[in-house]
N, C-alpha and C positions, 0 to 999 in steps of 0.2 A: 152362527150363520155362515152359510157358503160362501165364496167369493164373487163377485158383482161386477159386470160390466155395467159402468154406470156413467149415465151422461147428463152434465150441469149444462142446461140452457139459460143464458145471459145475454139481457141487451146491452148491461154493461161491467165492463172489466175491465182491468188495467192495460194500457197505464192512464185511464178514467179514474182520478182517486175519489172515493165515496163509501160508504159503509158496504152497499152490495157489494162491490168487488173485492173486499178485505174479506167478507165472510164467506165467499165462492171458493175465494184462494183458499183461504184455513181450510175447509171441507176440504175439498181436492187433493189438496196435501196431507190430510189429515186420513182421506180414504186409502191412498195410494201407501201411507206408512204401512195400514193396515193387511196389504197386501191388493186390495180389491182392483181394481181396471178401470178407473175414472179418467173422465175426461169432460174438460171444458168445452163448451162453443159459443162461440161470439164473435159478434163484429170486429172485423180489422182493423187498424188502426193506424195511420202512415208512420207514428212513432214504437209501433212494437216491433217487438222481435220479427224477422222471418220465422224463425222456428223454434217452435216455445214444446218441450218435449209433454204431452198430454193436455196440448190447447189448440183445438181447431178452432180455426179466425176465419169468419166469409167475409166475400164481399160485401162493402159498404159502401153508405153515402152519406154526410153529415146533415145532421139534422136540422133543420131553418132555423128551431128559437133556442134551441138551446147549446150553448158553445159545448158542454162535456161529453154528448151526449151521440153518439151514430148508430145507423139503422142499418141491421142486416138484411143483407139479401141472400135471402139459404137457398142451398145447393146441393142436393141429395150425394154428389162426385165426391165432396170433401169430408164426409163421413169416415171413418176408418172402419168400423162395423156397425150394426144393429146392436143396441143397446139390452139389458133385460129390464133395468130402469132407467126412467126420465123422472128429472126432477129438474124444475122449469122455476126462474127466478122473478116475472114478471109477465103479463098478459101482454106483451108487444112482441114484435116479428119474433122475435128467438121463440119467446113462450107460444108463442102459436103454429111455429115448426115444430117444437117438441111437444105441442098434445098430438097436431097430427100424426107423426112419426109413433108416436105410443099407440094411439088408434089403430095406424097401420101394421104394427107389431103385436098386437095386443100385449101389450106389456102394462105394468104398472106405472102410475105416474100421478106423482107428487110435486106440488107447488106449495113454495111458498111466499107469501103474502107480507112483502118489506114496505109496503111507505103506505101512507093514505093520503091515496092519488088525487082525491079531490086539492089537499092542502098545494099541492102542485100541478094545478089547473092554467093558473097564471101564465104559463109558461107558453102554452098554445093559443094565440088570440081567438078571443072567442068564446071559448070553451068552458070558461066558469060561467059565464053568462045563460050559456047554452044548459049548462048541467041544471043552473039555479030552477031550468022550467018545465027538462024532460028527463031529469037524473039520470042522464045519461050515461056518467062516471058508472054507478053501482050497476045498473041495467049490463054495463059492457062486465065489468069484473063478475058478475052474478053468472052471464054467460058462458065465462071462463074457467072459472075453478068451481062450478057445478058439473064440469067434464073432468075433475081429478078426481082420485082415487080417497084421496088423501091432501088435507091443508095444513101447511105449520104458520102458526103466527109467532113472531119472535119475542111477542109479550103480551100479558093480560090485556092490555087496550084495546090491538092490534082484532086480539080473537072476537073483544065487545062490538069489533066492526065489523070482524066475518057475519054474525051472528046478526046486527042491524041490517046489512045487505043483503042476508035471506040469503048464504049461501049455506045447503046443508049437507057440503062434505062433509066425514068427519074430520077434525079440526083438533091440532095440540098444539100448545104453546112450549116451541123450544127457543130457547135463544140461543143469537148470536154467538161465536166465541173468540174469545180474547187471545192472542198468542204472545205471552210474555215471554216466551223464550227469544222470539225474533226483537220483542221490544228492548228485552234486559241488553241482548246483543251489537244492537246498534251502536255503532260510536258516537263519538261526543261529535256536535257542530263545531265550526272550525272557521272564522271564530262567534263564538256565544252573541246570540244577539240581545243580549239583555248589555246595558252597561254595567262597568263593575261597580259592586257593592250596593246597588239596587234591589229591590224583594221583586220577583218573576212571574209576573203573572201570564202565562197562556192560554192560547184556545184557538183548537183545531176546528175548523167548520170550511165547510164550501162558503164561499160570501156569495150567498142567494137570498132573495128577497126574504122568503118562508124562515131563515134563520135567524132573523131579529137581532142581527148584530149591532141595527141602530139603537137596541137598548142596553146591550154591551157594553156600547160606546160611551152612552149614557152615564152608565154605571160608573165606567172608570174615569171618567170625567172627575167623580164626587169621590169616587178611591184615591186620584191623585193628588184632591185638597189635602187630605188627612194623611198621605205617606207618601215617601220616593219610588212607590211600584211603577213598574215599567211592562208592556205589555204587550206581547207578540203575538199577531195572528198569521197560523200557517192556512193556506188554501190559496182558492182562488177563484173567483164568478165574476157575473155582469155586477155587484156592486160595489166593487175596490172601490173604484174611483168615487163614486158616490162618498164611501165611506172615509176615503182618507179627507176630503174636502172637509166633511162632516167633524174631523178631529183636529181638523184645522181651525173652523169656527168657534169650537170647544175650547180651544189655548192647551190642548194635549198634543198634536202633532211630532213634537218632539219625544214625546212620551211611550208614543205607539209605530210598531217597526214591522211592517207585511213584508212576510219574509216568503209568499208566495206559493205554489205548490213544493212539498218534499218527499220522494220515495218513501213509502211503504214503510223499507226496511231500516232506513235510516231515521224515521220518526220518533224512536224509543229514545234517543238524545235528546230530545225537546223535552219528551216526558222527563225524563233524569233530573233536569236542571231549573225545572218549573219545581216553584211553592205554590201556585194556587191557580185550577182552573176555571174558569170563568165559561158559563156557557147560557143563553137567553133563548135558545132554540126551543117553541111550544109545540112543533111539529114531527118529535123525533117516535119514530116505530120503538127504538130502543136506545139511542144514543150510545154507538157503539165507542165511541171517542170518551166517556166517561170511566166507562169500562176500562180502558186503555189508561187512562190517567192513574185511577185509584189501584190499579195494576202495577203501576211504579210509583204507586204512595205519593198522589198527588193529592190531597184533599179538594172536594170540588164544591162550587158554588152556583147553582141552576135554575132556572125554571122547573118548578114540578109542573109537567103537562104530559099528558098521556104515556109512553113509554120512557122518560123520564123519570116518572115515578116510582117502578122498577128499579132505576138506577144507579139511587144511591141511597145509602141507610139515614134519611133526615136525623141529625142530630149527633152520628158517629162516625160518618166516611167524609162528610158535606153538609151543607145546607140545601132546602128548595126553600123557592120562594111563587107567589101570585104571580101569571106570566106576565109580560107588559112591568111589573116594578122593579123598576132601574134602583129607585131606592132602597128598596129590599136586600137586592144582590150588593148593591156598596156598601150596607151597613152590616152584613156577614161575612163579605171580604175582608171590610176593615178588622172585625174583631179575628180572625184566624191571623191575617197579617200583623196585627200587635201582639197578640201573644202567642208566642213562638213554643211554650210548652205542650201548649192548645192545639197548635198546628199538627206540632208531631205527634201527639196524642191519636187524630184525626188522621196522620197520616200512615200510621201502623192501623189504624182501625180499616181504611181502603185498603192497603193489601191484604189483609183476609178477607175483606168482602166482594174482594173482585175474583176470589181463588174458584168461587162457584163455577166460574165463566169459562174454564178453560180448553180451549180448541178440544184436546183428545176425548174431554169428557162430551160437549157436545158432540161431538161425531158420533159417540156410542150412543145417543137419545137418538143420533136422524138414522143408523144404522136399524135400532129398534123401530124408527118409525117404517123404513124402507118393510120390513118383514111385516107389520103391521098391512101398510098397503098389501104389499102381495097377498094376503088374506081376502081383504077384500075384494081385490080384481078377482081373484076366483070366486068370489061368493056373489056379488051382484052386479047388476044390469050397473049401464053407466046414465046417470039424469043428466036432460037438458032443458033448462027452465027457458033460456032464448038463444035459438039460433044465431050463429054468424052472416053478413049481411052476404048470397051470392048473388051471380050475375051470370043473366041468362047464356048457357053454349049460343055458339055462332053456328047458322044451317053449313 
């Protein structure tokens, strides 16, 4: 394939830490080894760089409900050139800059389809109320990416929802990809937040309502009857405080240490030095943080629930368990954490099962899917099953 100017539209990037922005980066970095002419765009951020070499930032404003999260205000000035692809990460301001900008280029333009937006409805008062009467959620995404060329869903679930939403681009499931070389590299934290001679149990997540860390919590509660595990959650949201209250009540407090948000690149220390990831989240497109664990041979312990269940090899990488059972996940915790043969057995079995994942190789699947679209932009009309809302010119 020839080489590509190619432009990633993001409502969020770093230093936003969340699965989107982990798998923007890998692409981008992943294209530009390639040789190709990528380039990020997204909102500002008062803590990023001034100048980040293949990352245009517009202006922004922060978003009223949710602390991670700001809204671009695009600016045709801060472009560096027309693009020959768009590939658009979400149906909010950026992705709605970059269908029109594809429109007005006629270029190709690929989206794809990372969370299921209803699960994070909560977030905007109102809105799930509202959705529960006029489906409003699918109605707006139906609108959206029945104006792409081309849809990637990052796992079988993901796609069962394109396909319930009645969007009929066509649609591949490529996933996310894992970048062990920046994970194996990181250093070690300094110092360990586990206490010495403790078993380490971690887990990476946003602390957001939609991630069920109060079953987490739960879990390790009845993990720390039966063993000295000690438990670190890296992130950070509107439920810390809930949650550490919540570990207090428990008689864990002492047991569990939020060590907050951590760079990107210095995360792969955490993975290192974890024996067992612990994760409750029913809402995950793919659970890119699973990936990342069993990548440095962490054996994991889950919720099976929609992209999840991709995840992890039930019975060789990890365990799933029924969402919502705190019991379930303590009593497959407990058995990896008592026997340690078992563990590492499990945990040589997640680094080959996460090797499928790996950045260069997914870039070559979105690369094929990039030639894929251009096909189709040449070949057909573009469908609109429901317009965007406008507002009449002034005389």
């Amino acid at each position: 394939m020839r080489l590509l100017r190619i432009g990633l539209f993001t409502d969020v990037y770093f230093p936003s830490k969340n699965g989107v922005s982990t798998s923007v980066f890998l692409l981008w970095r992943e294209l530009r080894r390639m040789g190709h002419d990528a380039w990020i765009v997204a909102p500002a951020w008062p803590e990023a760089r001034t100048a980040e070499e293949g990352v245009v930032r517009v202006k922004s404003v922060p978003y009223p409900f949710f602390d991670d999260y700001r809204m671009g205000l695009p600016s045709p000035r801060v472009l560096p050139k027309p693009f020959e692809i768009v590939h658009t990460h979400a149906p909010l301001t950026m992705g709605l800059w970059g269908l029109r900008l594809a429109e007005r280029w006629r270029v190709p333009h690929i989206s794809t389809f990372h969370t299921h937006y209803e699960k994070y409805a909560h977030y905007v008062p109102g809105l799930a109320f509202l959705d529960r009467f006029t489906h409003l959620i699918p109605r707006l995404a139906r609108a959206f990416y029945n104006r792409a060329d081309l849809v990637i869903a990052p796992s079988r679930p993901i796609l069962d929802l394109i396909e319930k939403y009645e969007i009929d681009r066509p649609a591949r499931v490529i996933p996310n990809g894992v970048d062990t070389e920046l994970l194996e590299s990181a250093p070690d934290p300094r110092p360990l937040p586990w206490p010495p001679g403790r078993r380490r149990v971690l887990t990476v997540s946003r602390l957001g309502k939609e991630k069920r860390l109060d079953v987490a919590l739960a879990a390790f509660a009845e993990i720390a009857e039966a063993t000295d595990a000690h438990w670190v959650l890296i992130g950070e949201g509107p439920e810390r405080e809930r949650l550490e209250k919540e570990a207090h009540d428990l008689g864990v407090a002492d047991r569990v240490t939020f060590v907050g948000p951590v760079p990107y690149e210095k995360i792969g220390g955490y993975y290192r030095h974890a024996e067992l990831f612990l994760f409750a989240s029913d809402t995950e497109t793919q659970g890119l943080v699973l990936w990342e664990a069993q990548a440095m041979g962490v054996p994991v312990v889950a919720v099976g629930a929609e992209g999840t269940l991709e995840g992890v090899a039930d019975g060789e990488s990890g365990f799933l368990v029924p969402p919502g059972d705190a019991g379930a996940l303590a009593k497959k915790a407990r058995l990896l954490l008592a026997d340690e043969a078992l563990r590492r057995r499990f945990a040589e079995a997640a680094r080959r099962f996460a090797e499928r994942r790996s950045a260069p190789r997914v870039a070559e699947e979105i690369l094929a899917a990039y030639e894929e679209a251009e096909a189709i932009h040449r070949a057909e009309p573009k469908k609109l099953i429901l317009r965007f809302p406008t507002f009449p010119r002034e005389s």
